[in-house]
C-alpha positions, 0 to 999 in steps of 0.5 A: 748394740754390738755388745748385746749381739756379742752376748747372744753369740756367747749364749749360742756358744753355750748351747753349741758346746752342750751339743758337741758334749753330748755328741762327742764319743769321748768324755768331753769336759764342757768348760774347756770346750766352752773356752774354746768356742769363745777363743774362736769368738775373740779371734774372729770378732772385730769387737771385744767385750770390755770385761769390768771385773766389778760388773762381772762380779756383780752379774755373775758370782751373786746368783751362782753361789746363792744358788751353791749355798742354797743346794748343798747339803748342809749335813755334809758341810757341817760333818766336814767342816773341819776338813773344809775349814782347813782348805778355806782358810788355811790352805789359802794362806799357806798357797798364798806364802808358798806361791808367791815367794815361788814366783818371785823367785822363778820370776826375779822381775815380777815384786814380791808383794806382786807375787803375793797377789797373783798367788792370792787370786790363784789360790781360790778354786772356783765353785763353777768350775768344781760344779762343771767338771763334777758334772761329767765325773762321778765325784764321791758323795761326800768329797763333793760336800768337801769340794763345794763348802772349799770353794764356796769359801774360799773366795773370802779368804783369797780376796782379803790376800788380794786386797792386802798384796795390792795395797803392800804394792801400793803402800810398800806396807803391810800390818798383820793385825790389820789383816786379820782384823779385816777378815773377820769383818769381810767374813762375819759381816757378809755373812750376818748380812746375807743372813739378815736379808734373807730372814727380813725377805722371806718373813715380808713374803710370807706375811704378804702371801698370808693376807694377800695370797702367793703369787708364783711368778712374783716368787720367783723374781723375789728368789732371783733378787735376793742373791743381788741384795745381799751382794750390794748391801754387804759391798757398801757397808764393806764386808765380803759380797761373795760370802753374802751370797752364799750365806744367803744361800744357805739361809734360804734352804733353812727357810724352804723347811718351812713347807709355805711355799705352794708346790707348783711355785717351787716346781717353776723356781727350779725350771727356772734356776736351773736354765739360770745355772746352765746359762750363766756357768756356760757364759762365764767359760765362753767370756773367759775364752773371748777375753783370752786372744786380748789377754795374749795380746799383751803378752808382749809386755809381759815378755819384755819385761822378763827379758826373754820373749819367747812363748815356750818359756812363758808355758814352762812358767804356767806349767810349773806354778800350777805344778807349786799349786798342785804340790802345797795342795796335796801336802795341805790335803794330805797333813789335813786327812792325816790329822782328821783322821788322828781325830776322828773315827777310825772305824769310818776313815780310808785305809792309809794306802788309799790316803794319797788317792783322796789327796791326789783326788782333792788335789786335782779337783782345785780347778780355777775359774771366773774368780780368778780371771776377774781377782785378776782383772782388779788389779791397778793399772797405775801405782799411785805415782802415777808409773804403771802397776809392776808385771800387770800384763804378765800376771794376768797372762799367768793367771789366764794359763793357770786356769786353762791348766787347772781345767785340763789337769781336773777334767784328766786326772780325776776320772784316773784317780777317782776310779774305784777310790774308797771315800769314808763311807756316807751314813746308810740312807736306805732305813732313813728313807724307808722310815721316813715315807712310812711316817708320811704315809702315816700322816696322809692316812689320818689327814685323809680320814679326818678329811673325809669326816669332815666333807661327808658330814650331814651327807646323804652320799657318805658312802662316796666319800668313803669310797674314795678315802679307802682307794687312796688309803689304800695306796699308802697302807700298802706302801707301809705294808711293803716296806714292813714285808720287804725288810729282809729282803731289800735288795729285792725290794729295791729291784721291785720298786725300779721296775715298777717306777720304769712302768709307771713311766711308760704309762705316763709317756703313753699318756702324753703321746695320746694327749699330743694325738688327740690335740694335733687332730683336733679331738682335745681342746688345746687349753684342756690338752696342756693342762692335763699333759702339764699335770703328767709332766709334774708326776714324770719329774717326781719319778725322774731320779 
């Protein structure tokens, strides 16, 4: 009972952040107020929440990334991928190696093969954190695309280092081939299987909604179960979870294409993953602030066994490995634009004095999170003789600071370093746009006509029917009409096509005002009142941008 009261404090939390946010005159970043509200929770409650990494893992990381995977545009991921590959892969490795022969050698106490695993759990950003911060920053298009596919990732990468550091501790060995080989079957195979339960699901669903009908409700469960699946089954045949859910992310955008899926059930999913994502990103910030107070609690330890137990002395150490984090980034960052742009396309490429701003940029943006509280929280609490993992407590502490830093660094430097930045530009998406709404128009201009064929034949009232089809016709032709008039002009057209979606909106708001009117006074069935207003509502949403 106590634990579900401390998760709705929590969800309270949440909210209560999102409000201050809004309310503050200066730009706030949500996740370090968060943090701070769940500190204030630890503090003040007299209960703490046991954290079980692999519990939190499995409710937490599964349905966000499903949800990442599912939303990022795959153009971008695919167009950068060299660039994204590079962050994933290799400049985990490199933190990983840097990092962890730097905290040795700063922190002579804490092993080797220790420091090698604090650096892996480190080394990882974390896609909630990047998503949080990206909200209240106005990112770059296509440094986003880059941001999100690195920390969607990522994660595999960092976990096989963590994995392998923890049995070098364990084991006092350490094989390479072994390492690699392992890799590619925690990468590959969580994504063949995220892939594989995604295509089985959808194709079950769409055989049953075929014969049977669509059930949105049932919809939208099955697309809050998949992300689950997929993690499960990849963790018991031992392959990466995390990458299973984001493949099956990805998959599921794919599938969506398809266009089976009924509008009003895909209007409910997004209401209804969208509180998910906005719960569930404010609950892992507010878990890690209430977990914080515990973790300075055994701080004690960690400065025993340092030998000098003073709290300015543990911050210099938080300070200056997320110093050595920042430094490897910028250089990886660096060398890895200087080599795509050797590569690619000069002509769509930054100017080289504004190189180091996108590798500032990027650099401060590798904000650490949830991932790296519970990488951290996996680690052994005895050797396997029986004597206490090696500067547990101090790693852990690290690792808690370096997230705290990490958020603050983003949350400051990026809006600095972003500002009036100039990013490869994004391919010009106006004419694509304007092509396309005229190929639909096209398509709904002969659908209705054929349409109104088949509904007035043998009719003595044809003339209704064609009536009605030329007023909607109407509409699409002069869309087409439009865009083929306005071709020169396209900033007026643009301007023309603003003022007129801010009309439609004050008629539509007026709309509803009336409907509420007329139900309040008991001028307008309830049932009838809510029908209609929901049927405003949707139209609102296609013009709210």
């Amino acid at each position: 009972m106590l634990t579900i009261t401390l998760i709705l404090v929590m969800f309270v939390a949440v909210l209560v952040a999102s409000i201050l946010v809004r309310m503050s005159p200066v730009p706030l970043p949500s996740p370090l107020v968060q943090i701070f509200l769940g500190t204030c929770i630890g503090m003040v409650s007299d209960w703490r929440l046991e954290l079980d990494p692999q519990v939190f893992f499995l409710m937490f990381l599964p349905p966000l990334l499903f949800l990442d995977g599912w939303q990022i545009p795959k153009e971008g991921l695919f167009r950068d991928r060299g660039m994204i590959l590079a962050l994933a892969l290799g400049l985990v490795v490199f933190t990983v190696l840097g990092v962890g022969y730097f905290v040795h050698w700063l922190i002579p106490t804490i092993p080797l093969s220790v420091a090698f695993a604090l650096a892996a759990v480190i080394s990882p950003t974390d896609p909630v954190a990047v998503s949080a911060i990206a909200a209240r920053v106005p990112v770059p298009k296509r440094l986003m695309h880059i941001l999100e596919g690195e920390s969607l990732l990522n994660d595999a990468s960092g976990l096989v280092c963590l994995r392998f550091a923890v049995a070098a501790t364990l084991t006092g060995s350490f094989v390479l081939t072994e390492a690699f080989l392992t890799f590619l079957q925690l990468s590959l195979g969580g994504i063949a299987i995220g892939v594989a339960i995604t295509w089985i699901i959808n194709k079950s669903k769409s055989w049953i909604s075929h014969r049977f009908g669509e059930e949105t409700g049932a919809q939208i469960l099955i697309s809050l179960i998949m992300p689950f699946l997929a993690y499960q089954a990849a963790e018991h045949l031992h392959c990466s979870g995390i990458l299973a859910a984001v493949a099956a992310g990805i998959a599921m955008s794919y599938n969506e294409l398809s266009g089976k899926v009924l509008a009003v059930t895909r209007v409910q999913r997004t209401a209804v993953w969208d509180m998910l994502q906005f719960a569930l990103n404010g609950l892992i910030f507010v878990l890690l602030g209430e977990q914080l107070p515990g973790i300075v609690a055994g701080a004690s330890l960690a400065m025993e066994e340092i030998g000098r137990p003073d709290w300015q002395q543990l911050l210099f150490y938080v300070l200056v490995i997320n110093l050595a984090l920042g430094l490897l980034r910028f250089a990886w960052v660096w060398i890895s634009i200087r080599v795509t742009r050797f590569f690619g396309s000069k002509s769509t490429e930054p100017r080289p004095r504004k190189v180091w701003r996108i590798a500032a940029a990027t650099s401060v943006a590798g904000a650490r999170g949830a991932i790296t509280l519970a990488g951290v929280l996996t680690l052994p609490l005895v050797m396997n003789d029986g004597t206490p993992f090696p500067a547990r407590d101090l790693a852990i502490l690290l690792a808690a600071g370096v997230i705290i830093v990490s958020l603050i660094v983003a949350s400051i430097g990026m809006p600095l370093l972003l500002k009036g930045i100039d990013m490869p530009a994004e391919p010009e998406r106006h004419a694509e746009v304007d092509r396309a709404r005229d190929l639909a128009a096209e398509a709904a201009i002969r659908a209705i006509e054929q349409a109104q064929h088949k509904m007035s034949e043998g009719r003595p009232d044809v003339d209704l029917y064609i009536q009605a089809a030329a007023r909607i016709t109407d509409i699409y032709r002069y869309r087409i009409d439009s865009h083929a008039e306005q071709v020169e002009k396209q900033e007026d057209y643009r301007m023309a096509e603003e003022i007129e979606r801010h009309l439609r909106l004050a008629g539509l708001r007026a709309e509803r005002d009336e409907l509420f009117r007329l139900a309040r006074r008991k001028l307008l069935d309830e049932e009838v009142a809510r029908k209609l207003i929901r049927d405003i509502d949707l139209m609102e949403t296609q013009q709210v941008r």
